[in-house]
DRENKE-137941 format. One record per residue (C-alpha): chain; x, y, z. Coordinates in pm, whole numbers, plus 32768, in hexadecimal, padded with zeros to 4 digits. Example, Ala and Ser with C-alpha at 12.3 -4.5 7.8 and 13.67 -1.06 7.14 Angstrom:
+-------+------+------+------+
: chain :   px :   py :   pz :
+-------+------+------+------+
:     A : 84CE : 7E3E : 830C :
:     A : 8557 : 7F96 : 82CA :
+-------+------+------+------+
# end
This chain:
+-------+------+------+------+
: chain :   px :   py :   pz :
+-------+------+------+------+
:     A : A4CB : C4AA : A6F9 :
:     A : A499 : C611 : A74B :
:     A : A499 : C72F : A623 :
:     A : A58D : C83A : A6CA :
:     A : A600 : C933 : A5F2 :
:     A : A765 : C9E4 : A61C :
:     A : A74D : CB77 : A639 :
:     A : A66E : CC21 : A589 :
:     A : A74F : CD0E : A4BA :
:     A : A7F1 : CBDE : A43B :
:     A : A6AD : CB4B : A37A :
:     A : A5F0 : CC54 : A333 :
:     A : A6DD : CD57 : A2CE :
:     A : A695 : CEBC : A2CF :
:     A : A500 : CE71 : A2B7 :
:     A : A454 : CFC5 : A339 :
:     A : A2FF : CF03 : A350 :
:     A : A3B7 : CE03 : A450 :
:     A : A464 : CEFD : A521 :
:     A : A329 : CFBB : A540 :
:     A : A259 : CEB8 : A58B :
:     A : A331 : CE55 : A6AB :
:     A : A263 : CFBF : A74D :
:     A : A13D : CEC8 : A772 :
:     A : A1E5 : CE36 : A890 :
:     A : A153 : CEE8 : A9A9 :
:     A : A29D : CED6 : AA63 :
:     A : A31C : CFB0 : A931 :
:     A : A1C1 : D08D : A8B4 :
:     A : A29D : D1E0 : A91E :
:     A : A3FB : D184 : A91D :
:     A : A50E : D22B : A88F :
:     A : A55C : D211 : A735 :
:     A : A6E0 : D1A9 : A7A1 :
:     A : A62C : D09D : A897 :
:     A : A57A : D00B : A76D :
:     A : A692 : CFDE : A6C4 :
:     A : A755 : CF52 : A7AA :
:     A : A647 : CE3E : A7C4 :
:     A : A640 : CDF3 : A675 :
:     A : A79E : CDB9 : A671 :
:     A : A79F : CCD4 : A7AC :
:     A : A65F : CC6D : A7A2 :
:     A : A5D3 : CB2B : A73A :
:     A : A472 : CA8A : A6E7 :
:     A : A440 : C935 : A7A5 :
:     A : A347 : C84A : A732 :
:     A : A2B7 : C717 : A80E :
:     A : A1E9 : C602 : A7D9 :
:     A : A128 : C565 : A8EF :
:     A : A211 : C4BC : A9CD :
:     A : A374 : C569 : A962 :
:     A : A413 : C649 : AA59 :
:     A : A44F : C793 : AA5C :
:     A : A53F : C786 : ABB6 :
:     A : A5E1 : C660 : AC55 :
:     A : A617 : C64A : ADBE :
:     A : A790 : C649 : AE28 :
:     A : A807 : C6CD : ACF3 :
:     A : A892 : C845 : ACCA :
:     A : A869 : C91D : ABB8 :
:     A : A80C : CAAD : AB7F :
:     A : A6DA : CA8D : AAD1 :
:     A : A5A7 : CB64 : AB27 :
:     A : A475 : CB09 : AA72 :
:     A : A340 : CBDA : AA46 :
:     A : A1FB : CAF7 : A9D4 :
:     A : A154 : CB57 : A899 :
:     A : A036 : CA6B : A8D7 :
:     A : A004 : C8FD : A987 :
:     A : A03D : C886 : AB29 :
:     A : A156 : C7AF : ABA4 :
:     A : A172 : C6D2 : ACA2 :
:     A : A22C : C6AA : AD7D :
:     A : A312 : C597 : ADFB :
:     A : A3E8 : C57E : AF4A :
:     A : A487 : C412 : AF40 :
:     A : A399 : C340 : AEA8 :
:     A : A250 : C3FB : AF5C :
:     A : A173 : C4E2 : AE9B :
:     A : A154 : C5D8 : AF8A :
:     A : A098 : C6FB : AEDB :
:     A : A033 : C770 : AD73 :
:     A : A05D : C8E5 : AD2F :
:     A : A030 : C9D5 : AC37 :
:     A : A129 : CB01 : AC7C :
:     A : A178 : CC18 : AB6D :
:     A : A2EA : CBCD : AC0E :
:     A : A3D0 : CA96 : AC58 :
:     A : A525 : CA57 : ACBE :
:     A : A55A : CBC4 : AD50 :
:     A : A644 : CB2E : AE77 :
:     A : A756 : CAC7 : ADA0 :
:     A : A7AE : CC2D : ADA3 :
:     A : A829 : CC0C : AEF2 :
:     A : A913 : CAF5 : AEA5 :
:     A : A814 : C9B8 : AEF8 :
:     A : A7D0 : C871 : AE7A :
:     A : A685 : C802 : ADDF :
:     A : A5BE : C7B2 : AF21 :
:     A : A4B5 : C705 : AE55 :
:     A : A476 : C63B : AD0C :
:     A : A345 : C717 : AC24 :
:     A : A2A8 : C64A : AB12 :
:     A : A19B : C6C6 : AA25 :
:     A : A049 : C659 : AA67 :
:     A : 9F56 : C594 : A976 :
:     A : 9F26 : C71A : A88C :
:     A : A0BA : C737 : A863 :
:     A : A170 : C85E : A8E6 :
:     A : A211 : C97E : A7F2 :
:     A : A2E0 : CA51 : A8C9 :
:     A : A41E : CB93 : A86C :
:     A : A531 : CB05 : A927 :
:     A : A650 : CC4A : A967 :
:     A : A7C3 : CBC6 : A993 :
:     A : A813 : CC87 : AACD :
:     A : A97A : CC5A : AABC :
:     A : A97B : CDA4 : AA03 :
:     A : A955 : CE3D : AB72 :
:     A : AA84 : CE08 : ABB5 :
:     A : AB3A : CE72 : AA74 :
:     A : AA63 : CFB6 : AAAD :
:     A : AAB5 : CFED : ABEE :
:     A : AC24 : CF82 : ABEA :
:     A : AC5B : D001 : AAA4 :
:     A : AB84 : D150 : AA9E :
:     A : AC6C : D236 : A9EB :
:     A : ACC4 : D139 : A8EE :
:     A : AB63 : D0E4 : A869 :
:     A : AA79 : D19B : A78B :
:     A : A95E : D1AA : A894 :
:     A : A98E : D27C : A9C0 :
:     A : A94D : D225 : AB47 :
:     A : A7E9 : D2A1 : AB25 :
:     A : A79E : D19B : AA3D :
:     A : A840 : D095 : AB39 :
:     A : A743 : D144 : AC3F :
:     A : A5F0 : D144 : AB7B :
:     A : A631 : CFD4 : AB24 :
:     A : A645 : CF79 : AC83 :
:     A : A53E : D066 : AD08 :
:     A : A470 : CFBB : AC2B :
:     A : A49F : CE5E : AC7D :
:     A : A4A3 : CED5 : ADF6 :
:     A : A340 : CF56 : ADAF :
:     A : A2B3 : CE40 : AD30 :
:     A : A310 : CD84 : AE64 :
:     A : A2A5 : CEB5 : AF7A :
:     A : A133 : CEAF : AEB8 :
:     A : A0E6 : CD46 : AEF1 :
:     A : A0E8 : CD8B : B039 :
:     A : 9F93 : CE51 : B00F :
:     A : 9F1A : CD57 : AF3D :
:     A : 9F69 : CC33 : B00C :
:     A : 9EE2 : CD09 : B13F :
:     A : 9D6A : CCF8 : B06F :
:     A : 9DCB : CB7C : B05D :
:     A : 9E2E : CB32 : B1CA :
:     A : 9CCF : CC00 : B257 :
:     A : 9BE6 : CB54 : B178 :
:     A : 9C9E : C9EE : B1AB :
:     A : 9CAE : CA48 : B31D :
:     A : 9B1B : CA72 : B32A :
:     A : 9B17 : C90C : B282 :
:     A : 9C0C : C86E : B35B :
:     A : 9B49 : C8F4 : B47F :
:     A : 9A08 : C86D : B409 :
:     A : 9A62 : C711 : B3BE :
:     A : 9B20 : C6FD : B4FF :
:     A : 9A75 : C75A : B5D6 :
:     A : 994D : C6C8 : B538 :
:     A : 9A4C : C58B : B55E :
:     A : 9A90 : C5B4 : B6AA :
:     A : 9927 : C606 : B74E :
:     A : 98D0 : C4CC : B6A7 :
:     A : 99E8 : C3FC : B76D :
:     A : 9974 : C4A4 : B8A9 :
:     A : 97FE : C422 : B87B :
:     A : 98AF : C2D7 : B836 :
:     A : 9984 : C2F9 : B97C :
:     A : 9871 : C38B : BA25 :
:     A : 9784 : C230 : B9E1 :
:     A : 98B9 : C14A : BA39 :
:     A : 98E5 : C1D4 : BB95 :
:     A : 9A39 : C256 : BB40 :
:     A : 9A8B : C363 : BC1B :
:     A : 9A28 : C2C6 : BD70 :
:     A : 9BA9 : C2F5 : BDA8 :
:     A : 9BFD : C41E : BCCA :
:     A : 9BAA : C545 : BDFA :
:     A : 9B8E : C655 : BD2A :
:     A : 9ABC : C5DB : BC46 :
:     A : 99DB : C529 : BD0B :
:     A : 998F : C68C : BE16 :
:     A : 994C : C736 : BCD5 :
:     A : 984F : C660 : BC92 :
:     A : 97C9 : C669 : BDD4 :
:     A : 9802 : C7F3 : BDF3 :
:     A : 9728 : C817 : BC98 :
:     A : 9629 : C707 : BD83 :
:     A : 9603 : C7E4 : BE89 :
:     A : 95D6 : C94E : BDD3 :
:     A : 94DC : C8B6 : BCCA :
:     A : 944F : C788 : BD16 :
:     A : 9462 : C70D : BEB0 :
:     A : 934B : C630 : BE56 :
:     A : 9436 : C56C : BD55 :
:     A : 9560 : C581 : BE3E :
:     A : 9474 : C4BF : BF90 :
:     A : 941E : C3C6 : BE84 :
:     A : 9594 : C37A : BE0D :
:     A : 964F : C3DB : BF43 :
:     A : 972F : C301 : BFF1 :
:     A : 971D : C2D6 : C166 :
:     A : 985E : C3C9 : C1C4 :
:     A : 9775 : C4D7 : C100 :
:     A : 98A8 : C552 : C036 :
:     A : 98BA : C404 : BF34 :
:     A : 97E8 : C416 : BE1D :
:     A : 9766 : C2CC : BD8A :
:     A : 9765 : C349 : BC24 :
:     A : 96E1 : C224 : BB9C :
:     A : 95B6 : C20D : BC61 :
:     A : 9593 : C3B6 : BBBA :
:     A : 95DC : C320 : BA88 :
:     A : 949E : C215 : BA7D :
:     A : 93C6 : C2E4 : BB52 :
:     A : 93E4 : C42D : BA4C :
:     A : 93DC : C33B : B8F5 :
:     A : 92A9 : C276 : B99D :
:     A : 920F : C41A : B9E2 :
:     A : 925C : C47B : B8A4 :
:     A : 933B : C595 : B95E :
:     A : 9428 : C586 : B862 :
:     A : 9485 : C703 : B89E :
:     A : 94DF : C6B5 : B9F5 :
:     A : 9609 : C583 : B968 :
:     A : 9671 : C6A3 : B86C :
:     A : 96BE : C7C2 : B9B3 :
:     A : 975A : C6D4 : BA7C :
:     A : 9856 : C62C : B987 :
:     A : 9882 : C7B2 : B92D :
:     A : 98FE : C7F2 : BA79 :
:     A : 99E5 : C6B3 : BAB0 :
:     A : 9A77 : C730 : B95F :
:     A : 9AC2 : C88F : B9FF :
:     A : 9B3D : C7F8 : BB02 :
:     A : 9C28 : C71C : BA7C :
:     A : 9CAD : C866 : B985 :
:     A : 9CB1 : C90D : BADA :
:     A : 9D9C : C7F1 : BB8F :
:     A : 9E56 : C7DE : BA16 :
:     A : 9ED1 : C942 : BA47 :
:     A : 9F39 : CA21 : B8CC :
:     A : 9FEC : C930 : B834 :
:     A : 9EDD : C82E : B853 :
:     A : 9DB4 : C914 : B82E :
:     A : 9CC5 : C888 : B769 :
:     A : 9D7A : C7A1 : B6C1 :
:     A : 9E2E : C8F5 : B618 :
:     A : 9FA5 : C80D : B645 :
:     A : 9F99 : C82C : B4D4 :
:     A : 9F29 : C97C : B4AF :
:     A : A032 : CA07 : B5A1 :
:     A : A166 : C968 : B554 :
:     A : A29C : CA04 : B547 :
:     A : A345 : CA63 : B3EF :
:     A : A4B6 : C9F4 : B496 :
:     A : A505 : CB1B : B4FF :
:     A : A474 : CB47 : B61F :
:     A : A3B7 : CC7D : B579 :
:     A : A21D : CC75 : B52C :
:     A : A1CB : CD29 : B3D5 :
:     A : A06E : CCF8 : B3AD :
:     A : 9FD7 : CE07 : B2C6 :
:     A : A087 : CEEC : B202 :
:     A : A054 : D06A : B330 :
:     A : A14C : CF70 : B3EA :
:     A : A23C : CF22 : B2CE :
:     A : A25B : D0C1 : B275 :
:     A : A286 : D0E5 : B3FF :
:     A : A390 : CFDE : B40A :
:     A : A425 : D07B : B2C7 :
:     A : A45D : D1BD : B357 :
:     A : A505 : D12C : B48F :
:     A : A628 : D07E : B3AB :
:     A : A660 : D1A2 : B2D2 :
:     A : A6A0 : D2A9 : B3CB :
:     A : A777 : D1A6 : B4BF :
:     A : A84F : D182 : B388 :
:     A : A86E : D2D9 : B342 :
:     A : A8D9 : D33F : B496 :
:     A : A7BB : D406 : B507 :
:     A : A7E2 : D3DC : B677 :
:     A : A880 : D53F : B696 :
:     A : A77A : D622 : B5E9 :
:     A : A6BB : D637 : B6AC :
:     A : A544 : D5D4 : B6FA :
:     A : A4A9 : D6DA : B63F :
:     A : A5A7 : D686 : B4FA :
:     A : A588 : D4E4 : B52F :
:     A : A422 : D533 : B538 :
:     A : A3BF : D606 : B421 :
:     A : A4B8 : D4FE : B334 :
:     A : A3F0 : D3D1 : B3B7 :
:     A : A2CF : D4AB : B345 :
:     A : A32A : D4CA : B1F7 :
:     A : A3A2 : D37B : B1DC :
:     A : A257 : D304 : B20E :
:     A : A1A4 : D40D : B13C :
:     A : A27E : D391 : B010 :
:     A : A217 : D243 : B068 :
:     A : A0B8 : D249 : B05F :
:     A : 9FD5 : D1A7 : AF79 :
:     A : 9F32 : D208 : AE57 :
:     A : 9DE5 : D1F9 : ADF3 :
:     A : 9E2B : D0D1 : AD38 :
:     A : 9EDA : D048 : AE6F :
:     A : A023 : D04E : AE0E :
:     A : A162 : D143 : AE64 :
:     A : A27E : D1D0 : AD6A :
:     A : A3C4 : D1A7 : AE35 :
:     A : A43E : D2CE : AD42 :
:     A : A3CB : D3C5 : AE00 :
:     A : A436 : D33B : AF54 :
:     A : A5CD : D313 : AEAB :
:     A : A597 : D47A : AE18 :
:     A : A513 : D52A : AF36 :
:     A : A668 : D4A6 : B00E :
:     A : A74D : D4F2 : AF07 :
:     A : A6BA : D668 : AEF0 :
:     A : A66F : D6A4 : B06E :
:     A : A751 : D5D4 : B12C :
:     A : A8AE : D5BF : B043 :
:     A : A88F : D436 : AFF2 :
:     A : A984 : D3F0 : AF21 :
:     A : A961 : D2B5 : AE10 :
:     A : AA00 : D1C1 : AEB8 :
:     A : A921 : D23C : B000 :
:     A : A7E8 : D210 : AF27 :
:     A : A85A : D0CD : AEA0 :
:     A : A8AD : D040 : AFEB :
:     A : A76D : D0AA : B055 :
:     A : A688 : CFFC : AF47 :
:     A : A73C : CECD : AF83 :
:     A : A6E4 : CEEA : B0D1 :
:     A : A54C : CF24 : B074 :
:     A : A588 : CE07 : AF8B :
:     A : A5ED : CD0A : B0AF :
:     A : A4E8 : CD8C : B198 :
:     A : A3BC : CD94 : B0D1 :
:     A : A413 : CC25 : B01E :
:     A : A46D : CBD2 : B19E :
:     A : A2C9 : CC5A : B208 :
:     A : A22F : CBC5 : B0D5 :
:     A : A2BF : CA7B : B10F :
:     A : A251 : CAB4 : B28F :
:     A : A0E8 : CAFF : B200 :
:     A : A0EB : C9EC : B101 :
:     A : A172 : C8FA : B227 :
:     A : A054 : C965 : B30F :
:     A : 9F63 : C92E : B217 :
:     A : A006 : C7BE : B1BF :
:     A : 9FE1 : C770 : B315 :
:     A : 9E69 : C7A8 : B330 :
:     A : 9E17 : C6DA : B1CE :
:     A : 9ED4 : C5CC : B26C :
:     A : 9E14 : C5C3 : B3BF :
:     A : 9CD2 : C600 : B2E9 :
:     A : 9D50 : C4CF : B214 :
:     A : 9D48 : C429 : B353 :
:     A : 9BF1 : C45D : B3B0 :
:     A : 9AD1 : C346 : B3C7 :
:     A : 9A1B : C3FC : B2D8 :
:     A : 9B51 : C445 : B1E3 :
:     A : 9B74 : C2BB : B1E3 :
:     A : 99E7 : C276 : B196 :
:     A : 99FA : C36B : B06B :
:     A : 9B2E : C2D3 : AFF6 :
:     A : 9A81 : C13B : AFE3 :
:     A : 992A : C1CB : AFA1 :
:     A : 994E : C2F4 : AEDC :
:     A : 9A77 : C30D : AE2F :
:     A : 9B09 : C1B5 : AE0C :
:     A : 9C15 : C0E1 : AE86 :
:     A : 9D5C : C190 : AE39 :
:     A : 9CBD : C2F6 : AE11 :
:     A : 9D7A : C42A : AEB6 :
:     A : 9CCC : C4B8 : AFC7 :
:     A : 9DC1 : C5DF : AFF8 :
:     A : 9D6D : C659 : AEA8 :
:     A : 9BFD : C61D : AEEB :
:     A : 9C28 : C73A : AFF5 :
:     A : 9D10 : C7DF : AF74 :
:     A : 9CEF : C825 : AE07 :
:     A : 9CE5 : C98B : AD7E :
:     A : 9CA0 : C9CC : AC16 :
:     A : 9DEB : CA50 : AB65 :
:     A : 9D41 : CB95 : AAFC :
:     A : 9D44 : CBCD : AC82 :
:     A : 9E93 : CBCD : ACB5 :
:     A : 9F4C : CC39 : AB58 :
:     A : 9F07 : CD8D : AAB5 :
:     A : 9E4D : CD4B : A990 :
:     A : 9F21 : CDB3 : A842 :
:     A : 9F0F : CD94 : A6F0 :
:     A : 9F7B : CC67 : A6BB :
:     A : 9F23 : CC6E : A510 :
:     A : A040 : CD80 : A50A :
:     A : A161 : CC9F : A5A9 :
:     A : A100 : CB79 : A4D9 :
:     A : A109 : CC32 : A394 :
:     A : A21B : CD01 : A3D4 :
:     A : A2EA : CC42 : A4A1 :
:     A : A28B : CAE2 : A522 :
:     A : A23D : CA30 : A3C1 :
:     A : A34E : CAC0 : A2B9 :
:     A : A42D : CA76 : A3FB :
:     A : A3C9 : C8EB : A404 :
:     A : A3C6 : C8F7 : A27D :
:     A : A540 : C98C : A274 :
:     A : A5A4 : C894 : A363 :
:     A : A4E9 : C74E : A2A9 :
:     A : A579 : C7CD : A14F :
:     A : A6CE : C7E4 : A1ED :
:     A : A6BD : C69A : A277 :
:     A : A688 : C5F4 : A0E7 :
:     A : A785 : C6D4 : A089 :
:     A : A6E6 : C7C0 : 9FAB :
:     A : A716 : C8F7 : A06A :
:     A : A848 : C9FD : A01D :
:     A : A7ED : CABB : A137 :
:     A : A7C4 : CC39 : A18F :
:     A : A901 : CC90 : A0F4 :
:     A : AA28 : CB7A : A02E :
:     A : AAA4 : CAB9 : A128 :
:     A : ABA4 : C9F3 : A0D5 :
:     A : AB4A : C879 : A0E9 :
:     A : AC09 : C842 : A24D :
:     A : AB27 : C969 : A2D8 :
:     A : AA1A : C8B1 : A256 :
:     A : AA5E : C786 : A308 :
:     A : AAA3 : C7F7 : A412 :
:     A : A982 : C8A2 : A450 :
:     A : A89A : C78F : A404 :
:     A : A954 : C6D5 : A51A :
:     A : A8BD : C7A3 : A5FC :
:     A : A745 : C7B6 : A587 :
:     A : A6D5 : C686 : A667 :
:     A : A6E6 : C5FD : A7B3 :
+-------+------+------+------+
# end
């Protein structure tokens, strides 16, 4: 049974210390004092054991979550297909989805502020009759929407270094099949492979290629190379020549086989290829000024807005970007109106979940061909065990990696703690509450404390 707390404001109260301490949620270090309120007041603390979920797959709810500490993993059908360890979750119920996986908290437990987003649409249907403004409604999105456009530079880091890996061990892999094809005589009827073998012959070694030739002078017997260069010790030689059959073979392959890159080059489903973060902003710039109707300004006017657009969306020197700017700049310069600026960080919201799953799928794709790998399946009976994860093996990335660190001492005091004690002294009954509640309120609000 999972400890999830109802809304903040209701168990705590009017506690200062709590509200503030909320600011230690990078997400929320410099928001607006209206914004922090409004979390507090639809904001809630989850708390996870190992095992319990935070998300279910198929279900549909309006809960974004941003992790305090802990990884999840994560669940499509029965399959573990990944763990992760995101500062956000759940971001694409905002655009009206259903839970496309199942995230349970790993063996250290997962604390994580879960915001009720349903207040976006009071705010924005209801924006005259509320206490907090549009602007509010804007900075709470911007800043989810951020969160989501800077994992692209982080997962970019992710995808080069796991792309240098991939390309070791499979290659590695594959030059290692070759030599075994290579002493099995198995491209006598492969063409290709067999003239670059004797191509390589010819330009570097004629005296191996009279030795192993067959009597049309085009047929290599690469068997006969094979036992002639392991008896010579000409191990080099083997190496170059299973080299160039692999070329060869990428060569006849064409792109989408290159290298064994199927993985590394899929498509993200929409026909579209994000792969670094210079290509999102590019792509970016394209959908804002086709929905704003830019085809009759101009070049020099279409231009010099694409321009800015991808000034304001350039990256810190902490690698991350402040959509802020970006929503101000076409409010001021080019007349956006709310609703244009709303529409328009929903659409950044699709597109950069959209390229970080894309990134996130491309990576997947080479830890599961890696997984596949001769040597993947040695470590896993010799090294690791029967039953060990060989994914993870590859593919595991300390939390402090991926999650801004934060001081996690001032949630807990503040926050997480007299939160869990509130709730356990209202479930034996001895708690009266932030203010008298009358003992129906009181019920009915425990109802609600627990999955």
């Amino acid at each position: 049974m999972s400890v999830t707390t109802n809304y903040l404001s209701n168990i705590l109260g009017q506690d200062p210390d709590a509200l503030l301490a909320l600011r230690e949620v990078p997400a929320f270090h410099e928001c607006s004092g209206q914004l922090l309120e409004l979390v507090f007041r639809y904001g809630r603390v989850v708390v996870l054991r190992e095992g319990e979920a935070l998300t279910r797959e198929g279900e549909f709810d309006q809960w974004v979550y941003f992790i305090i500490n802990g990884r999840l993993e994560v669940i499509v059908g029965d399959s573990h297909v990944d763990t992760i360890s995101s500062s956000l979750v759940g971001e694409r119920c905002i655009l009206g989805e259903q839970r496309r996986a199942t995230l349970r908290a790993t063996e250290q437990g997962v604390t994580a502020l879960g915001v009720d987003m349903a207040l976006l649409d009071t705010l924005r249907d209801h924006a005259s009759a509320v206490d907090e403004p549009i602007s509010v409604y804007l900075e709470l999105l911007s800043i989810i929407t951020s969160e989501v456009v800077n994992r692209i530079a982080e997962l970019e880091f992710n995808l080069l270094d796991f792309t240098y890996k991939y390309v070791a061990h499979i290659r590695t892999e594959r030059l290692s099949e070759t030599l075994r094809d290579l002493a099995h005589g198995a491209y006598r009827e492969e063409r290709n492979a067999n003239f670059a073998v004797y191509r390589h012959l010819l330009k570097h070694d004629p005296v191996a290629l009279s030795r192993c030739a067959e009597p049309d002078g085009f047929t290599v017997d690469t068997r006969q190379l094979y036992a002639d260069a392991a008896l010579t010790g000409n191990h080099a030689l083997l190496y170059d020549v299973a080299e160039a059959v692999l070329v060869a073979r990428e060569l006849e392959a064409g792109p989408a086989g290159n290298g064994g890159f199927s993985g590394a080059s899929g498509g993200g489903g929409n026909g579209r290829e994000v792969y670094n973060y210079a290509a999102f902003v590019s792509h970016i710039a394209r959908v804002i000024m086709n929905q704003h109707g830019t085809g009759d300004w101009g070049e020099a006017a279409a231009q010099a807005m694409a321009t800015g657009i991808r000034k304001r969306l350039r990256l810190s020197e902490t690698q991350t970007v402040d959509l802020r700017g970006l929503m101000h700049w076409l409010i001021a310069e080019y007349r956006f109106t709310a609703e244009d600026t709303i529409d328009l960080l929903m659409t950044l919201l699709k597109e950069s979940s959209d390229a970080t799953a894309h990134i996130n799928g491309n990576i997947k794709a080479m830890v599961h061909e890696l997984t596949q790998t001769r040597f993947a399946k040695e470590l896993e009976s010799a090294a690791l065990g029967r039953g060990a994860n060989v994914a993870d093996y590859y593919h595991n990335t300390p939390v402090e990696e991926l999650i801004p660190f934060f001081s996690k001492n001032i949630l807990d005091v503040y926050l997480v703690q007299p939160y869990v004690e509130r709730l356990h002294a209202a479930e034996a009954g001895a708690w009266e509450g932030p203010s008298s509640q009358a003992a129906a309120d009181k019920d009915g609000l425990l109802s609600t404390l627990f999955d």
